[in-house]
N, C-alpha and C positions, 0 to 999 in steps of 0.2 A: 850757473850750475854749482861751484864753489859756494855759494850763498844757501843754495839748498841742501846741499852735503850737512853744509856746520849746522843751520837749523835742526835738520835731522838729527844728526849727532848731540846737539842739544839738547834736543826734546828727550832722546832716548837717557842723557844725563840726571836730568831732572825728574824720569820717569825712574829709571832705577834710583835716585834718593828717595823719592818718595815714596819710595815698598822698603827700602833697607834703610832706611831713617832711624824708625823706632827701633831696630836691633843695634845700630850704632850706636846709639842714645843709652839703651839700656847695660850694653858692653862699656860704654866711658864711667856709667855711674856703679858699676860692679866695685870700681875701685876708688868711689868715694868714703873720704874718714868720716864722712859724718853719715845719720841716717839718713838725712836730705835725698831724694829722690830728684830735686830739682835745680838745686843749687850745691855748683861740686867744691867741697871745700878743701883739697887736698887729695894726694893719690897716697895707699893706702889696700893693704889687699886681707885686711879686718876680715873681711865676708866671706870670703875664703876659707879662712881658716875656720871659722864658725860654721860655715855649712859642710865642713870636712871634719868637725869634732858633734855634728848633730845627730844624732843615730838616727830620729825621725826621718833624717834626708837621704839621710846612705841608704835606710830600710827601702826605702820609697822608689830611688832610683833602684837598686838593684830590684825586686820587687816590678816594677816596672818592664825592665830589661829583660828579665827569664817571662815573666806569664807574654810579653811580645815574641819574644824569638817562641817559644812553646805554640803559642797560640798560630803565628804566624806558619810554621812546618804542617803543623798538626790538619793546618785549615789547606792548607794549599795541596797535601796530600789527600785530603777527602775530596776538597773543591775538584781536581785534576779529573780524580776517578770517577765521582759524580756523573763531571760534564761528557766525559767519554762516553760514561755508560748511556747517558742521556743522546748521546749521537747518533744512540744503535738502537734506542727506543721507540717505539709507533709514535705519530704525529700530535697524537689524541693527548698520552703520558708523556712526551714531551713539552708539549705547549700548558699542561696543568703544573709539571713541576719548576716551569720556567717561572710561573705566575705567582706561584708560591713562593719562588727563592726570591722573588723582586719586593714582596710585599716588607722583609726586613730592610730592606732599601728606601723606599717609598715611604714606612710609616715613622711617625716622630718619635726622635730619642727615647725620649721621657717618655711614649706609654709601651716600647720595649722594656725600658729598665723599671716600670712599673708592675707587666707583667713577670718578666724574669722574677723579681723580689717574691712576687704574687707563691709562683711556682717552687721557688726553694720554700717559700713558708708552708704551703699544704704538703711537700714532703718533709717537712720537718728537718729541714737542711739546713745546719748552723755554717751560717756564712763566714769566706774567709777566703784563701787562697782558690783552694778547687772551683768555687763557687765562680769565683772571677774570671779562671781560667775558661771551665765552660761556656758563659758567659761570653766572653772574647772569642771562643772560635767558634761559636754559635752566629756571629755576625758579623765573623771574616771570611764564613764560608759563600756567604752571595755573594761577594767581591770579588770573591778569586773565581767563580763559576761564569760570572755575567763578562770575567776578562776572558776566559780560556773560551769560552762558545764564540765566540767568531770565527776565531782561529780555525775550529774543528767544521766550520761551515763550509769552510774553503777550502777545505782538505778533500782529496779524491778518496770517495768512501770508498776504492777497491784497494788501497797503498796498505793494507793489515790481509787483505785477502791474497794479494799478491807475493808479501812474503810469507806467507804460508807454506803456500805454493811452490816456492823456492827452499823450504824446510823449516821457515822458523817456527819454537813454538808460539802458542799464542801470550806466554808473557814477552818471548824475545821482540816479535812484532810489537807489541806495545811500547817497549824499552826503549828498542832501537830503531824502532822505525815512526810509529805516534809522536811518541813524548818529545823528540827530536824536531820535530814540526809545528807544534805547537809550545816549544820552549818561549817563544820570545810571550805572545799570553800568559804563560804559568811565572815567568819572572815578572811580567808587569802585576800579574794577580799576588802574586805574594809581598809586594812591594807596598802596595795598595793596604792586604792586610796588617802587615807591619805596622804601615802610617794610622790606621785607625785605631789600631792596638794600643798602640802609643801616646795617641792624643785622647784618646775617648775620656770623657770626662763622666757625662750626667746616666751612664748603665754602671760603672765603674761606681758612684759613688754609694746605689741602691743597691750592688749585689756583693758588695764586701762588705768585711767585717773583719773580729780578731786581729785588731791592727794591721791588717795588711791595706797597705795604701801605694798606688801608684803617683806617679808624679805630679798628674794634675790635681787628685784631689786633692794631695799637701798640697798644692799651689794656691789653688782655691781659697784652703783653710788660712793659709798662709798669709793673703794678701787684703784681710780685713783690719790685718792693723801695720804700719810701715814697718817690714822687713826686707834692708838689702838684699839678704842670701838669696831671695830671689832671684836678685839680678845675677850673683854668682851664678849660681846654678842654671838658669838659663842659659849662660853665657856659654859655660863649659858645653852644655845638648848643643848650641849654636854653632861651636867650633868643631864639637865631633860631627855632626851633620857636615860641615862643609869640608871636610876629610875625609870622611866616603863618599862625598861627591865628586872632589879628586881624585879617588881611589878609584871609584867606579868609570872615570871617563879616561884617569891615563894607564891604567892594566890595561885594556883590550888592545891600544894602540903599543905599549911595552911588549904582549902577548905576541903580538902578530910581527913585532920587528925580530923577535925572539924565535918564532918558529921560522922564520926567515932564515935563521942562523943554526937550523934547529937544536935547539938551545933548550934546557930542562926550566924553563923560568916558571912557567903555569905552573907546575906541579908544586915547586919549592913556594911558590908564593901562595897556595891552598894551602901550603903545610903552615904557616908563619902566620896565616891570617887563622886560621884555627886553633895554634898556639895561644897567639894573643888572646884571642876570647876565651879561652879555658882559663890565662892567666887572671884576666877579667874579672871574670866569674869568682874565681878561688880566690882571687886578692877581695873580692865585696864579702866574701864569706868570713877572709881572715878579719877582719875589719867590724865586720857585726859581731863577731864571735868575741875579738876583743873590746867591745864598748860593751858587751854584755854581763851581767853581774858576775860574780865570780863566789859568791856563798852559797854552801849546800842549800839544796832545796828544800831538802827533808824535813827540817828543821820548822822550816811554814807547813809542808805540809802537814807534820804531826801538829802542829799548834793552831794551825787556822781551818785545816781542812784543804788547803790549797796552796799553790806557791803562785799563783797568776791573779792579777786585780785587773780590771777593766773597768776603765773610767772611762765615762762620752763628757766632754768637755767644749766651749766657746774656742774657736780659732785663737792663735796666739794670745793662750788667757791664761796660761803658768809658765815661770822659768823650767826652762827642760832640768835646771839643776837639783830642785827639786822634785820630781822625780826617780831623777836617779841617786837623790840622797835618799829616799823613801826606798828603794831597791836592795840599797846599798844595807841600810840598817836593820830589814825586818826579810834578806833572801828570798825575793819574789821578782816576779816580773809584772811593771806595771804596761799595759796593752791603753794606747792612749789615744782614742778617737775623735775627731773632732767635728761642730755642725759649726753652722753658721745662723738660725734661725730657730726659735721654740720649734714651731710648727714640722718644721725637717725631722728636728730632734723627735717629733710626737710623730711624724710617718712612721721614722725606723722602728720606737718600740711598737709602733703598731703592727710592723711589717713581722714585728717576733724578735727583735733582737734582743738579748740578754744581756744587762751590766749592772757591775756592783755600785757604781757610784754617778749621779747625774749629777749637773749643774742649769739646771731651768732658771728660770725667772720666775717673780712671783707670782704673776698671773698663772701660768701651767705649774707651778707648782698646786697653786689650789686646786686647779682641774684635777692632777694627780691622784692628790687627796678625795677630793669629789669623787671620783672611778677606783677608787680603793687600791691604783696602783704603787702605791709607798708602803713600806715598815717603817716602824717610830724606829728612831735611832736610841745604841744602848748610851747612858747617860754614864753609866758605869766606867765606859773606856772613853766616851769622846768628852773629858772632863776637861777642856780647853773651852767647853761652852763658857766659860765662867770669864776666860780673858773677852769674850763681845762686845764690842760698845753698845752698851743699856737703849741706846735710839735705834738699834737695828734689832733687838731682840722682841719678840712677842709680838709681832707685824699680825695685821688682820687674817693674812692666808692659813696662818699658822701659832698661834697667841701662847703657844706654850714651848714652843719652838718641841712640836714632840717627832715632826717628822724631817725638819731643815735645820740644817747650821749657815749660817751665813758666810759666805765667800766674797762678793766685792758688791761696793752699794754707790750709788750716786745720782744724780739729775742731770738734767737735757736743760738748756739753755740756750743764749747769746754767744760769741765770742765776736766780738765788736772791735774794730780800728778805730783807738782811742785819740789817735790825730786829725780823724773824719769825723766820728760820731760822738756826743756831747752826752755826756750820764745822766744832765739833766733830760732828755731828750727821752732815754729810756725808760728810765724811772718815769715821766710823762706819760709815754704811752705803753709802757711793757708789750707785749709779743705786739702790739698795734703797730709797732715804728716798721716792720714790714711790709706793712702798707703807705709808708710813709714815700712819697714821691721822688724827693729828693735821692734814695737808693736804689732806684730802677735799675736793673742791668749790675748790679752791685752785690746781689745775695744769691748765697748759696741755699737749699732747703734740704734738709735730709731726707731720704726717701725710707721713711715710715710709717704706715697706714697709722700706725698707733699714737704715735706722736707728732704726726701730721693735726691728725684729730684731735690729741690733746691740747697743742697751741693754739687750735683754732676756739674751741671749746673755753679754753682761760680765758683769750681775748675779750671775749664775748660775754663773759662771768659765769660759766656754766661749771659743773661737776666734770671731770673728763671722765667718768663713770655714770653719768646721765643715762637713762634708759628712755626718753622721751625724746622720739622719733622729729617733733619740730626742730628743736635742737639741733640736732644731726642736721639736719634740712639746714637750718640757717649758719651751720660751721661748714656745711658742702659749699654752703655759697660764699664763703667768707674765703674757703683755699680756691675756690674756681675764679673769686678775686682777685687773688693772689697770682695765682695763674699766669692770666691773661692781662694780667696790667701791668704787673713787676718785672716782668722778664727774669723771672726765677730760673737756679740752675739748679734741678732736681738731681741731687748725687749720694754717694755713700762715704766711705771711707777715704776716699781721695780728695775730701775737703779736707784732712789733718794737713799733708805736702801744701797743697792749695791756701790754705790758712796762714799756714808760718813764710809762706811768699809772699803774703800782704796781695794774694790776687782779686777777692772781692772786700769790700765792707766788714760785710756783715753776714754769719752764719750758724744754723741749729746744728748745735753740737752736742753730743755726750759733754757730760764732765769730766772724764778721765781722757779721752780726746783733748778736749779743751787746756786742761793741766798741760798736756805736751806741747800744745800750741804754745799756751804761753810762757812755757819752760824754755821753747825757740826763739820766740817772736816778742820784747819786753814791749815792743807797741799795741799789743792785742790788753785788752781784759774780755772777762767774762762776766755776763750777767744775770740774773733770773727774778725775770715779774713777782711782786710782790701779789699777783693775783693768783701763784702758785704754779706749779708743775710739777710732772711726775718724779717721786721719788721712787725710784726704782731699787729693786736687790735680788744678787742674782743666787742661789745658799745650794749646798752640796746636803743631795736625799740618796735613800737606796730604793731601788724598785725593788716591789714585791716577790718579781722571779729573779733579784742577784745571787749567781752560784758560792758567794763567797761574804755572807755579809759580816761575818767576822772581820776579815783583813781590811772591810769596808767601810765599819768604827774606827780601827787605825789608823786609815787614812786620813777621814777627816778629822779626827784628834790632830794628824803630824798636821797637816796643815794649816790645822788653827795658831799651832803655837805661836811663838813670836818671831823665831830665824825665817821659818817656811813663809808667812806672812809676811815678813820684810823684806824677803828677799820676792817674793809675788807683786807687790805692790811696789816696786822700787821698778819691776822686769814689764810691768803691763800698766804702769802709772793712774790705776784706780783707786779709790779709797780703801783702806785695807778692812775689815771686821775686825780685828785686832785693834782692843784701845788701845794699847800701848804704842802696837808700830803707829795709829791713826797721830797722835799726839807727838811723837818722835819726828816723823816726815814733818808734820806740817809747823812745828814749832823753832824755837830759834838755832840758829844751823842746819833745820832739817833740809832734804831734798826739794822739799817743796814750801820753804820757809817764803811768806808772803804771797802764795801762789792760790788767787783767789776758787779755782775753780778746782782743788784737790780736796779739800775739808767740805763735803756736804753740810747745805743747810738745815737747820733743825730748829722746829721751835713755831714754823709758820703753818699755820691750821689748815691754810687753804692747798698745803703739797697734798697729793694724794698717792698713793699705790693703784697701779690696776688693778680691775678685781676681774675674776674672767665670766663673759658675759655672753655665749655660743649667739646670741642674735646680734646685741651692738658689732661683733666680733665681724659678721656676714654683713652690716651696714659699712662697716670701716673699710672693708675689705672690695667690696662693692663698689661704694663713691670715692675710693682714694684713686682706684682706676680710671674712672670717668674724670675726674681733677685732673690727670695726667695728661690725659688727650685732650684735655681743654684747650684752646688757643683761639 
């Protein structure tokens, strides 16, 4: 018996580590000194402070917090009245509006938050705050109703008629007599919508806008290139979470020993908990209010037309300093959103959204240009064209640079363990050595239809802009190759950690990825087939409908310069646009003095640019998924 106890007890050890694993894990590395996600070099509470001097974080959380508690009241008082009314209803309009409220339940995130988007765009609804909030109690209202109907199933439909009867009115019966009965329903339904509020991710990211972002979407945005604050910040929701958990479970048993002694504790502890959150609230206000500019606005408005700039921008793709030096100098506020993928980027403006300043990729930039959605930029103010490095200027999408200014450029590669793998080896067989035996179980693969495609395509000698459908054909079979023999680990951004751990060989990296790797790891290099690869560039345009294209020249003028660019390129470890910082970093003393895979290559005929191609586009897209489920 003793023997089955401890196993018990065991099993149930091993089972609570294995669910609070990963939050210990993440809580140890909150207060690592380095950026390392994986290896703790020091304690160190760096991230902290950083994510308490980041206005993006603070916005976000607070932001978060009011449209939850909002949404949460908002929905649990409609849900309540709803489900009541719905009590008292014929069988016929009950069971249709039950059927209804289910379907927000039952149908997938993603085509809620596509129709939402759908809806605020044909009323011509500029997304933002309200937009979200809506939103959120729109689909915290089935939660709290599908909780509180049971409740009221089990309830004696004559307990409202009875106190009637006895004189109440019919709000007092409802008060004091309903709601009373079905409270433990109405608190688990509001709890419920809290927690979705909260976490909602993929409706939250389609029906904002105006910089308003909840937590998960900075998270989201956040977590495409290695950034601790995350772990802070998690850590901090982690520990306030398990403090109203204690909250919640020793008040009721404080409560009850307290009316024992009948004792004023309930009332005084509504007051104090009330307090707190108003103090909350006010301290997130003091706090945004002071990270906030502090020069007249008038000032831009008389001169630009506007004091507000909104940029849509790549995840963790500018130092936050520069922006708020851009703030600081021209009295504006800059509204800074973030995507993670052209494509996302090219929903939103399709969904309607409006901003003064993009950062696409070459390929959707020529699309842009193709659908007439760009103005040429005035040459007038953004006279920092001229600091350009000459090999990123006048690219195919764009040969005059009339509509782009270049922002960060570089190639997809190798990054190779130079104590495993032999140079001569690559040079041998370029992007080939991934089929090479010996690395089985050993490589990592980026998961990008486009540069999945284009590796396969070099391999093989082909154009990675090819329009001939065989081709395609025999690079499907080259990655379903790959596939099913390699034991490839198809991943994203968390091969950078994975890399400077020395955890596989060999892996398809960005270049400016690559540069940190091996800014971490002096045993990695980087490599790129002489049979070419995508030289990519990612350059700052204005849409056709930006409300402010004035302050929007500005901007990427200050950008261009050489602080804003050194300090951009120093903060996201890309190649800068800027010859000057480009030749600074990478030369002797620089940051990246000797550091093969920060200085793009130039000079090799066979690199290409994508060009965008709406049918290879639907073949890449097509056979990179069928590659996937290959095995």
């Amino acid at each position: 018996m003793k023997n089955k106890n401890f196993l018990r007890k065991l099993l149930l050890c091993i089972t609570f580590l294995f669910f609070y694993f990963p939050i210990l894990y993440m809580l140890v590395f909150s207060f690592n000194s380095s950026r390392s996600l994986t290896s703790f070099d020091g304690f160190s509470v760096q991230w902290y402070e950083k994510m308490f001097s980041d206005r993006n974080m603070l916005e976000a959380i607070y932001y978060t917090l009011v449209i939850a508690i909002l949404a949460t009241v908002i929905s649990t008082i409609v849900g309540t009245l709803t489900a009541i009314g719905l009590s008292k209803s014929k069988k016929i309009l009950r069971e249709m509006v039950i059927q209804v409220n289910d379907l927000p339940i039952l149908n997938p995130e993603i085509v809620t938050a596509v129709g939402l988007m759908l809806f605020y765009v044909s009323l011509h609804i500029q997304k933002g705050f309200m937009t979200l909030l809506f939103a959120h109690i729109a689909f915290c209202i089935p939660y709290v109703i599908l909780s509180i109907m049971p409740k009221l199933r089990g309830l004696d439909a004559n307990l409202a008629e009875a106190a009637m009867d006895l004189g109440a009115t019919p709000l007092q019966a409802l008060r004091k007599v309903i709601v009373p009965q079905i409270m433990p329903g109405i608190v688990s339904g509001a709890l419920i919508a809290f927690t979705m509020s909260f976490d909602d991710f993929i409706i939250s990211y389609f029906v904002t806008g105006n910089g308003v972002k909840n937590i998960s979407t900075l998270v989201w945005t956040m977590s495409k290139r290695i950034n601790p604050s995350i772990n802070a910040l998690s850590t901090i929701i982690v520990v306030i979470i398990t403090i109203t958990l204690l909250l919640v479970n020793i008040l009721p048993v404080l409560k009850e020993k307290a009316e024992k002694k009948h004792s004023k504790f309930s009332k005084y502890t509504i007051r104090i908990i009330m307090v707190v959150l108003a103090l909350g609230i006010s301290g997130g206000l003091f706090v945004l209010n002071k990270s906030a500019k502090t020069m007249d606005p008038q000032i831009a408005i008389e001169k630009y037309g506007s004091n507000v700039l909104k940029v849509f921008n790549w995840g963790e793709y500018i130092d936050p300093e520069v922006n708020a030096a851009f703030e600081r100098e021209y009295g504006v506020k800059v509204i800074y959103d973030t995507f993670d993928s052209n494509e996302l980027m090219y929903t939103k403006l399709q969904g309607g959204e409006a901003y003064d300043v993009l950062v696409p990729s070459d390929y959707m930039i020529e699309r842009l240009i193709k659908e007439d959605r760009l103005q040429p930029l005035d040459k007038a103010v953004v006279k920092n064209l001229s600091q350009v490095n000459e090999a990123i200027k006048g690219l195919p999408f764009d040969p005059e640079n009339t509509y782009s200014a270049p922002y960060f450029w570089g190639s997809v590669g190798l990054v190779y363990n130079k104590e495993h793998i032999a140079i001569e080896d690559l040079m041998a067989q370029g992007f080939n050595i991934l089929h090479d035996e010996r690395l089985k179980g050993n490589i990592y693969f980026y998961d990008s239809e486009r540069d999945a495609f284009m590796i396969a395509l070099k391999a093989l000698g082909y154009s990675m802009n090819t329009e001939n459908e065989d081709e395609f054909i025999e690079a499907y079979d080259w990655l379903v190759q790959l596939n099913t023999t390699m034991d490839i680990e198809i991943v994203t951004d968390e091969v950078i950690d994975a890399m400077i751990n020395g955890n596989k060989d060999i892996a398809v990296v960005y270049s400016g990825d690559a540069a940190y790797i091996l800014s971490e790891n002096e045993e990695m290099g980087y490599f790129i087939p002489q049979t070419g690869t995508n030289l990519w560039s990612d350059a700052m345009v204005i849409p056709k409908n930006a409300e402010n294209p004035k302050l929007a020249n500005e901007y990427i003028n200050f950008i261009l310069e050489y602080e804003q660019s050194m300090k951009n390129s120093l903060y996201v470890g890309y190649a800068s646009s800027n010859a000057e910082v480009l030749d600074v970093l990478s030369g002797e003393n620089g940051e990246f003095e000797g550091n093969e895979a920060y200085l793009p290559r130039i000079g090799n005929v066979r690199d290409e640019i994508f060009a965008y191609n709406e049918k290879t586009k639907k073949w890449m897209s097509d056979l990179w998924t069928k590659v996937k489920i290959a095995k």
